[in-house]
Backbone atoms as SQL, in Angstrom:
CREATE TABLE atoms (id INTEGER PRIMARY KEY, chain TEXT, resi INTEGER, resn TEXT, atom TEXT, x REAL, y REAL, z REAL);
INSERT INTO atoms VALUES
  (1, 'A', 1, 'UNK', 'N', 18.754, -15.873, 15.775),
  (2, 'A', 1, 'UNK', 'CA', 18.299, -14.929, 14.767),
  (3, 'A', 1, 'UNK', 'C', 19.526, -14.273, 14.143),
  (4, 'A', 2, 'UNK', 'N', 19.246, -14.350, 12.915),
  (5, 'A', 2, 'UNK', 'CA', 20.681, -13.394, 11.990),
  (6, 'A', 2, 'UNK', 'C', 20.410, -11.984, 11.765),
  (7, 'A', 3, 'UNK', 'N', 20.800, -11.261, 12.608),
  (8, 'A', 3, 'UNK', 'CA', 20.906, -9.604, 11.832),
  (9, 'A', 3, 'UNK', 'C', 21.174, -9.954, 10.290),
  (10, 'A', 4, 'UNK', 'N', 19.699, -8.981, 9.709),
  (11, 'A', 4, 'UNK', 'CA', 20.053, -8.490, 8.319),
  (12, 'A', 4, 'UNK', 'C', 18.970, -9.510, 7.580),
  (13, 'A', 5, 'UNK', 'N', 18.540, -10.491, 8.678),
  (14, 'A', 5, 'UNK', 'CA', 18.210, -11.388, 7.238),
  (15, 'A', 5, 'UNK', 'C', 16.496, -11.383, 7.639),
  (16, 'A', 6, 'UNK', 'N', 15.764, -12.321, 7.000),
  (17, 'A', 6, 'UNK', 'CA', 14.033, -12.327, 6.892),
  (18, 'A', 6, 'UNK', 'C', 14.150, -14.359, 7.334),
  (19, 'A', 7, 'UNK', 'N', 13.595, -14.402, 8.290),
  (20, 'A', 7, 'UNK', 'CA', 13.129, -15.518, 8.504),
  (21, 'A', 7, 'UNK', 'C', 11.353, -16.146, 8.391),
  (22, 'A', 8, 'UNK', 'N', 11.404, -16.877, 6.668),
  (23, 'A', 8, 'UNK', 'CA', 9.856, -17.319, 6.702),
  (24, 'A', 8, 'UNK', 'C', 9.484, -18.426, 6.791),
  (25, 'A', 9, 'UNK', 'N', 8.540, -19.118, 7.243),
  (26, 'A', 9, 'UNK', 'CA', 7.935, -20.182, 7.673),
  (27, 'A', 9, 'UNK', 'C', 6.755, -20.636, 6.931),
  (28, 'A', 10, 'UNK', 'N', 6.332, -21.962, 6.818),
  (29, 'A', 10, 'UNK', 'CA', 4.786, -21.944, 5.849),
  (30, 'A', 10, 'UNK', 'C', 4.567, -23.184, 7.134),
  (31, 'A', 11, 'UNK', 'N', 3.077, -23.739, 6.314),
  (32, 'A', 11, 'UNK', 'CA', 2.529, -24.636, 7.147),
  (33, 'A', 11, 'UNK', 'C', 1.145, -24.848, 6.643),
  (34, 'A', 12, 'UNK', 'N', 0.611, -25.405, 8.016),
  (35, 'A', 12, 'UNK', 'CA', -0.978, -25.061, 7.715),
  (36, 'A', 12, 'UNK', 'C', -1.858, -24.579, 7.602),
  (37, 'A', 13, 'UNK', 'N', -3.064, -24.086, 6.919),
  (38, 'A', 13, 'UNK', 'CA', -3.695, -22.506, 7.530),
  (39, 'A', 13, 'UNK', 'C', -3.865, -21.963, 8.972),
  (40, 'A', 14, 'UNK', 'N', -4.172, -23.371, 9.901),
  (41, 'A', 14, 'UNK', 'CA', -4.973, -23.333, 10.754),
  (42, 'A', 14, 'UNK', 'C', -3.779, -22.315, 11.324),
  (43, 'A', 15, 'UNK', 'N', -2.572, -23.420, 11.794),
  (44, 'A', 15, 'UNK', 'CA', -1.467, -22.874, 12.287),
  (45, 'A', 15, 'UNK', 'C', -0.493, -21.617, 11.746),
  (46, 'A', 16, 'UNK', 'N', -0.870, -21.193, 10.410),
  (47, 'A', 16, 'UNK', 'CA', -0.276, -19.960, 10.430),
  (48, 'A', 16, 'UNK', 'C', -1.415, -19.038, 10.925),
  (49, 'A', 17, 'UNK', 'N', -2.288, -19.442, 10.860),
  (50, 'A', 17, 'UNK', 'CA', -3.547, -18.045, 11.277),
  (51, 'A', 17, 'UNK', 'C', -3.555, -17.804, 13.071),
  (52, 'A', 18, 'UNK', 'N', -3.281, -19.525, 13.737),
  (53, 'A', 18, 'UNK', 'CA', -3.205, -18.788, 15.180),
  (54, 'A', 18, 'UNK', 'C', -1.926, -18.090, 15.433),
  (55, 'A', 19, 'UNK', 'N', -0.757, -18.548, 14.818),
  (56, 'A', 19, 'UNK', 'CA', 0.255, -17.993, 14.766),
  (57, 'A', 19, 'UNK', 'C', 0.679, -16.429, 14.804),
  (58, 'A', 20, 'UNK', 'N', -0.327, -16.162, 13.638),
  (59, 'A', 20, 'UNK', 'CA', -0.408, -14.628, 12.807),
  (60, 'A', 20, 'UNK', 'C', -1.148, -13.770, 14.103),
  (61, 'A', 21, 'UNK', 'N', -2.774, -14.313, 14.564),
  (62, 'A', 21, 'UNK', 'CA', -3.211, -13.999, 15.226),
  (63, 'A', 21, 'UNK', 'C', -2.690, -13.923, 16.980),
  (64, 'A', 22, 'UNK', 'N', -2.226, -15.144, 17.265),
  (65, 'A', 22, 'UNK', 'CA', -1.754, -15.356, 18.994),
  (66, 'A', 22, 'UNK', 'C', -0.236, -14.315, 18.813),
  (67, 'A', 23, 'UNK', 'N', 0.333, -14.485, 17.950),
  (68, 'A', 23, 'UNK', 'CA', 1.700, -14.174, 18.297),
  (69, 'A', 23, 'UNK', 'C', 2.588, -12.743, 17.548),
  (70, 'A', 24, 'UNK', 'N', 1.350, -12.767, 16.315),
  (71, 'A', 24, 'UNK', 'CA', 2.015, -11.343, 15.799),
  (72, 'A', 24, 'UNK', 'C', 0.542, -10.351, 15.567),
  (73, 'A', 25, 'UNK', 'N', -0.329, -10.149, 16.790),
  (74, 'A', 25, 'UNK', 'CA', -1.054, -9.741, 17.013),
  (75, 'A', 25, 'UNK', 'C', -2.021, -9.469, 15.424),
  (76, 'A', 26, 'UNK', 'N', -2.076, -10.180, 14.482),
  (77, 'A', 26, 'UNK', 'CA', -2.731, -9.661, 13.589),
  (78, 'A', 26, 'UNK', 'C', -4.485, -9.845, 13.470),
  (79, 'A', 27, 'UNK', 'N', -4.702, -8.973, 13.239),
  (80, 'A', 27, 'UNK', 'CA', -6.198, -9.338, 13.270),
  (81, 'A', 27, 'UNK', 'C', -7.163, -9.879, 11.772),
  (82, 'A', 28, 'UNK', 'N', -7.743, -11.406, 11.978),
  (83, 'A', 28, 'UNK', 'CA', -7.326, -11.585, 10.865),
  (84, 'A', 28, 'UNK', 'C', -8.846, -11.834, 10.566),
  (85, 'A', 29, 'UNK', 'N', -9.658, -10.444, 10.409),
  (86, 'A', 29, 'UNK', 'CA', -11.178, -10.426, 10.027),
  (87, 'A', 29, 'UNK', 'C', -10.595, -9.529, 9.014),
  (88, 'A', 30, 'UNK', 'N', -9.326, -8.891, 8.876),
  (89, 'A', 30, 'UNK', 'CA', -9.319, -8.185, 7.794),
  (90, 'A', 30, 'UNK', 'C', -8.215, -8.681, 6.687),
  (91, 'A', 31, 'UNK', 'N', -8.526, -9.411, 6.340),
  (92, 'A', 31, 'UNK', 'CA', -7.773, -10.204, 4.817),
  (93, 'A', 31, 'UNK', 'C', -7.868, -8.874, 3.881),
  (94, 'A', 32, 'UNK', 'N', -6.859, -9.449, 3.040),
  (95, 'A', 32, 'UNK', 'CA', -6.725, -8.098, 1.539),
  (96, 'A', 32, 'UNK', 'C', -7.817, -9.194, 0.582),
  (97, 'A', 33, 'UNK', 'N', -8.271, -10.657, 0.699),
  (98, 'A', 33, 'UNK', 'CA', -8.898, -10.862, -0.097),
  (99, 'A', 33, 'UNK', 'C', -7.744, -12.021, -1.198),
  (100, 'A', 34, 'UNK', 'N', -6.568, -11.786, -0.609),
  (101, 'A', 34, 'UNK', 'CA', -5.873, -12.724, -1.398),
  (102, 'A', 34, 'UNK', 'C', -5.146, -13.619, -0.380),
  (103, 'A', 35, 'UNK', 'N', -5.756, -14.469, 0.465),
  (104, 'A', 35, 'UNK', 'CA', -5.099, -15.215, 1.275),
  (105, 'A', 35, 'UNK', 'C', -4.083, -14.694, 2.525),
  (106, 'A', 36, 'UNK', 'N', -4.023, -13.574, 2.137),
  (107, 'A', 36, 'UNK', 'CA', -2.383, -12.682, 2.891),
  (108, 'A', 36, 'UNK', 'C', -3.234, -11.585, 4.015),
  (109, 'A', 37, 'UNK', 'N', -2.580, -11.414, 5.301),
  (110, 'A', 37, 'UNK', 'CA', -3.244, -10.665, 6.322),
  (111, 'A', 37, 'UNK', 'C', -2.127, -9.769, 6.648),
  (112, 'A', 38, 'UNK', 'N', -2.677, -8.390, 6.913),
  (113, 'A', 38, 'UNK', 'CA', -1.460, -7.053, 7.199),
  (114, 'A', 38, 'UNK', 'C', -2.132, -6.789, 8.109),
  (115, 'A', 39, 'UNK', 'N', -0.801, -6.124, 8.826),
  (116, 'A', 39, 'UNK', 'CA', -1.217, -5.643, 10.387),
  (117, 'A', 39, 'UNK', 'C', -0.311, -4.095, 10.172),
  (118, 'A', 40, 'UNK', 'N', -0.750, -3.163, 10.853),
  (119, 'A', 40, 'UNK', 'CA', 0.044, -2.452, 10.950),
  (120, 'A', 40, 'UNK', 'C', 0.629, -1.917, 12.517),
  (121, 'A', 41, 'UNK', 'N', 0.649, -3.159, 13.036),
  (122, 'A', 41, 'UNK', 'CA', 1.313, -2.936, 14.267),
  (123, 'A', 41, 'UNK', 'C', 2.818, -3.691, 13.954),
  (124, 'A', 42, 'UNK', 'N', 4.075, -3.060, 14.790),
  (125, 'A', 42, 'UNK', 'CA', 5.172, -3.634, 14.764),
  (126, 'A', 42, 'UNK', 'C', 5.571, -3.819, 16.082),
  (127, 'A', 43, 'UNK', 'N', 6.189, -4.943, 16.000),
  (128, 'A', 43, 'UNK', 'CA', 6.552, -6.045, 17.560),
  (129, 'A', 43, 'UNK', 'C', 7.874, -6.086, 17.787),
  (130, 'A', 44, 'UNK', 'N', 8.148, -4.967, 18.623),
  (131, 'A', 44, 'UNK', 'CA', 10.057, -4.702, 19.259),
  (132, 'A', 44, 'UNK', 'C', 10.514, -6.061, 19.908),
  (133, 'A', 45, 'UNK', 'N', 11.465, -6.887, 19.324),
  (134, 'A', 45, 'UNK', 'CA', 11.677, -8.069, 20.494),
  (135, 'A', 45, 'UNK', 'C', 13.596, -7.534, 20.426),
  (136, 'A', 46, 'UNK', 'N', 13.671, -7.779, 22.349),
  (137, 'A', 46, 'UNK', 'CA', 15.115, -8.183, 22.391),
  (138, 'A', 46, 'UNK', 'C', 16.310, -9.369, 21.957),
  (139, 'A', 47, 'UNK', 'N', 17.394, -9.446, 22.468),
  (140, 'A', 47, 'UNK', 'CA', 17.862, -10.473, 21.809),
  (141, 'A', 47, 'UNK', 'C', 17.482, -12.026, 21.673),
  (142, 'A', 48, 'UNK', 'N', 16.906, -11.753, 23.569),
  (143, 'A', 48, 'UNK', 'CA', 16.612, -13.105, 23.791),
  (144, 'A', 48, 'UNK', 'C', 14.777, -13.403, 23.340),
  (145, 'A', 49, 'UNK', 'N', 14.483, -12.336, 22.334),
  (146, 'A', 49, 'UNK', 'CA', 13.561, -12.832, 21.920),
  (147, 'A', 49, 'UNK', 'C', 12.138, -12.727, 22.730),
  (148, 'A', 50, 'UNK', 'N', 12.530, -11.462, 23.684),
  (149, 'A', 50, 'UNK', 'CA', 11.406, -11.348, 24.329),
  (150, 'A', 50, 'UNK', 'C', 10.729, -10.044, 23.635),
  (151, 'A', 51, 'UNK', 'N', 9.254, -9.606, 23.959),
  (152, 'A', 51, 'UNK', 'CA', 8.701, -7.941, 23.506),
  (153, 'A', 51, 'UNK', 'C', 8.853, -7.820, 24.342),
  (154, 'A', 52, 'UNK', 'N', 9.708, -6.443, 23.350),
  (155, 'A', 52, 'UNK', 'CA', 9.812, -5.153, 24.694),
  (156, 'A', 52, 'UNK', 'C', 8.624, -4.364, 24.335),
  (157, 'A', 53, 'UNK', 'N', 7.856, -4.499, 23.173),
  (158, 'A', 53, 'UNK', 'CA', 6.995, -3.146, 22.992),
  (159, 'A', 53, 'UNK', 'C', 5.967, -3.666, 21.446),
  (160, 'A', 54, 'UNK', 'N', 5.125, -2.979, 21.472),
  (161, 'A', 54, 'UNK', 'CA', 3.905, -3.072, 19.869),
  (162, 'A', 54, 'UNK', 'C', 3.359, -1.858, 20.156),
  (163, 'A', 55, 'UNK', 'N', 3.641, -1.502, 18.624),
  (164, 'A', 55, 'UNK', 'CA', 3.616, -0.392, 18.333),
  (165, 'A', 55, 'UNK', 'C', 2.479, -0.096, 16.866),
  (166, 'A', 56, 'UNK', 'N', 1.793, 1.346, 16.888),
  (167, 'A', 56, 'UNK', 'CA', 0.811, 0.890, 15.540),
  (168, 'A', 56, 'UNK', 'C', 1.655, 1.742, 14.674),
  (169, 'A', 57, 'UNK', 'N', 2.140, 1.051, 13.417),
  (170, 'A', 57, 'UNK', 'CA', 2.966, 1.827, 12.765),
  (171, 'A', 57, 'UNK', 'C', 1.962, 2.704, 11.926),
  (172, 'A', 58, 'UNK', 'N', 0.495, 3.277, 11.951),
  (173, 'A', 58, 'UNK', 'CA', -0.141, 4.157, 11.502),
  (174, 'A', 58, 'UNK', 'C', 0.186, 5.500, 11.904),
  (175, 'A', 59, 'UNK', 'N', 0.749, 5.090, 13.224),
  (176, 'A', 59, 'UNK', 'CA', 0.647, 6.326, 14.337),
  (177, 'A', 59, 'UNK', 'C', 2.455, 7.123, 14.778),
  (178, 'A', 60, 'UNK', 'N', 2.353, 8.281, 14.144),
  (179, 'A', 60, 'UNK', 'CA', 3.768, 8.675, 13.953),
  (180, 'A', 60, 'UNK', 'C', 4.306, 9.162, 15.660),
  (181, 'A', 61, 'UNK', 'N', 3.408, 9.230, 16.914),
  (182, 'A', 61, 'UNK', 'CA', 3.993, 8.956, 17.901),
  (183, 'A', 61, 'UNK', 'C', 4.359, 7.834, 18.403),
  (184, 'A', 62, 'UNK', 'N', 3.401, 6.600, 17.840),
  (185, 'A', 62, 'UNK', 'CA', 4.111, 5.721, 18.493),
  (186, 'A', 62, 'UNK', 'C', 5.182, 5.127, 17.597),
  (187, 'A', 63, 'UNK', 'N', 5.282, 5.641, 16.052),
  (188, 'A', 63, 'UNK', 'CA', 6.483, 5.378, 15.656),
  (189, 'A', 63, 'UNK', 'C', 7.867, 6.170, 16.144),
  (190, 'A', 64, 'UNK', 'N', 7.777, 7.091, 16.891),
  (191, 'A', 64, 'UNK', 'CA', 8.686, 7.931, 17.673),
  (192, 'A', 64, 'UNK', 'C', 9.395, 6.749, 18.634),
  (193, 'A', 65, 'UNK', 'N', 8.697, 6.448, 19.843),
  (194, 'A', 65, 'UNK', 'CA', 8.484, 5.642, 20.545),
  (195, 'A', 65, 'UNK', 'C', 9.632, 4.287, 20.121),
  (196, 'A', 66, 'UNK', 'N', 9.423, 3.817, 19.571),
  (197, 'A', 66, 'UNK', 'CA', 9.407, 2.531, 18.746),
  (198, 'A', 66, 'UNK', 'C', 11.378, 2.664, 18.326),
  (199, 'A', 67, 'UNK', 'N', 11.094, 3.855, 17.724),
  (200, 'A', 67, 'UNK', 'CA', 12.799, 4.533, 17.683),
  (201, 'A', 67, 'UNK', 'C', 13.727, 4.860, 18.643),
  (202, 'A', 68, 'UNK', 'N', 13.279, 5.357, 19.837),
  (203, 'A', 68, 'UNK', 'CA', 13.715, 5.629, 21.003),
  (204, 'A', 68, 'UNK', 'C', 13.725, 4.320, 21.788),
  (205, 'A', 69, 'UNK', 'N', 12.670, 3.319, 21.891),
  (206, 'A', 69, 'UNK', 'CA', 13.049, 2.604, 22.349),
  (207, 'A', 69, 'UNK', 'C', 14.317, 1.386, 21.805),
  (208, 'A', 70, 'UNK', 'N', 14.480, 1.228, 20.577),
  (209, 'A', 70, 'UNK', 'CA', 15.378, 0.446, 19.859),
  (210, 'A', 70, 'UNK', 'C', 16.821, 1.076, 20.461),
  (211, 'A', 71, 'UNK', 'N', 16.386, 2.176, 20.020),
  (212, 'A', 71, 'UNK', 'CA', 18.357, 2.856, 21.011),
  (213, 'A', 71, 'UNK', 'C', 18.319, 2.810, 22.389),
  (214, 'A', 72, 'UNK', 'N', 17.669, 2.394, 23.369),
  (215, 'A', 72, 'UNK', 'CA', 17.102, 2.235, 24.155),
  (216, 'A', 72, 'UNK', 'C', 17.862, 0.319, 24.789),
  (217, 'A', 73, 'UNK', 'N', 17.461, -0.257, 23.786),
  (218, 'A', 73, 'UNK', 'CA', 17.772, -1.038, 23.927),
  (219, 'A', 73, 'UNK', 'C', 19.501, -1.499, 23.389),
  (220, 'A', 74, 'UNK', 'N', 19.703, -0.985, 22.189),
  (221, 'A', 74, 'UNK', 'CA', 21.384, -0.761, 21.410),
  (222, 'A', 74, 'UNK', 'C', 21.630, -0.180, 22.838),
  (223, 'A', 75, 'UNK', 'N', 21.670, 0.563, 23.524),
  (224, 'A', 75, 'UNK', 'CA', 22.623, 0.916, 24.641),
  (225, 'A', 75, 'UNK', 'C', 22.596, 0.301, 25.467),
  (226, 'A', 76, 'UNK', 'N', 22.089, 0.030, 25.957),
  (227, 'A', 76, 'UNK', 'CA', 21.784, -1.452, 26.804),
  (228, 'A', 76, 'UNK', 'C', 22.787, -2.473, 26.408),
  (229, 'A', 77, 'UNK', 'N', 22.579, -2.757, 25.165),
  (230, 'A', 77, 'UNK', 'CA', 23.519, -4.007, 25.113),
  (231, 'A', 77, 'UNK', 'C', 21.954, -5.004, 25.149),
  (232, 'A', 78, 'UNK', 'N', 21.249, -4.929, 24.748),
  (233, 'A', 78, 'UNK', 'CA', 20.193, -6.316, 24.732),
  (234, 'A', 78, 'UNK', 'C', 19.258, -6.060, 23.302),
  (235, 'A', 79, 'UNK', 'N', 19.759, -5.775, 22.469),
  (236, 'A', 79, 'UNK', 'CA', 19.627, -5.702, 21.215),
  (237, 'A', 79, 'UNK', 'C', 20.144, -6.711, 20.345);
């Protein structure tokens, strides 16, 4: 993974929807209606690509959380 950058992928529906759904927890009964699904949860992964944490970014404690844990991890060294 490159700090700084956006890594996107396309494919098939089937496989971006279990994708979206198995792996970036999105729930996908709620479409905007234009093909495209939002989640407002965000998924902390370390370097090696594991979660450390999901978080609902609606919710300004667990966006607290979410901050503390990132420095959390920068000090660590597994960021």
């Amino acid at each position: 993974m490159v700090s700084g950058k956006w890594r996107l992928l396309t494919g098939g529906r089937d496989t971006i929807f279990s994708l979206a759904r198995d792996s970036y927890f999105v729930d996908l009964e709620e479409s905007t209606g234009d093909g495209f699904f939002h989640s407002e949860t965000f998924v902390l992964l370390d370097a090696q690509r594991r979660i450390r944490g999901v978080y609902n970014g609606t919710l300004e404690f667990e966006m607290k959380q979410l901050i503390q844990d990132i420095g959390t991890l920068l000090s660590a060294g597994r960021a």
